[in-house]
N, C-alpha and C positions, 0 to 999 in steps of 0.2 A: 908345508903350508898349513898353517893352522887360524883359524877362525873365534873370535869372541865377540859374545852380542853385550851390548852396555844397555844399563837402563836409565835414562835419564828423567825426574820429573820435571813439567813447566808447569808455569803459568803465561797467561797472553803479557803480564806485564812487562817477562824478564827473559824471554823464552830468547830473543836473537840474541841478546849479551850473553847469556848462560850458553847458548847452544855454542857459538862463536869459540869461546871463553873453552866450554869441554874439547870440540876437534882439535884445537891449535896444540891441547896438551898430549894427543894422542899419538902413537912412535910410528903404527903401520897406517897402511896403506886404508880410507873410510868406504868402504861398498856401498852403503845406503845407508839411508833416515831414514825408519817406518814411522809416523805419527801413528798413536793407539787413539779412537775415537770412541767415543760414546754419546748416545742420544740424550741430549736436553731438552725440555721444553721451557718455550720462550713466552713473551706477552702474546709478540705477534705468528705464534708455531711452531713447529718443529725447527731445531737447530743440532750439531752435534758441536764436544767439545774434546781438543784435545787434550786429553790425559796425560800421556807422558810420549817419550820418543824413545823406538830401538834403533839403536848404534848399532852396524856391523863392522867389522875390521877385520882387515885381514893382516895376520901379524906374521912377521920372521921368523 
């Protein structure tokens, strides 16, 4: 059993098609989404944004 993390970039515009679009190409079996977050600041305060996504898989 062996394991690979994927890195995927988003954006908010495109992030369900793309994310969608990446699993359905993938052959094993998906463990989790990590979303990677980072702190932004906004007009109205703190907000964070997601950066990119780790992929886990666990593969044959």
């Amino acid at each position: 059993m062996k394991y690979q993390v994927h890195r995927m970039e988003i954006n908010e515009d495109n992030a369900q098609e793309k994310l969608e679009n990446y699993l359905n190409r993938l052959e094993g079996e998906i463990l989790s989404v990590i979303p990677i977050a980072t702190p932004a600041f906004r007009k109205l305060g703190a907000a964070s944004v997601v950066k990119y996504l780790l992929i886990v898989e666990k593969s044959k």
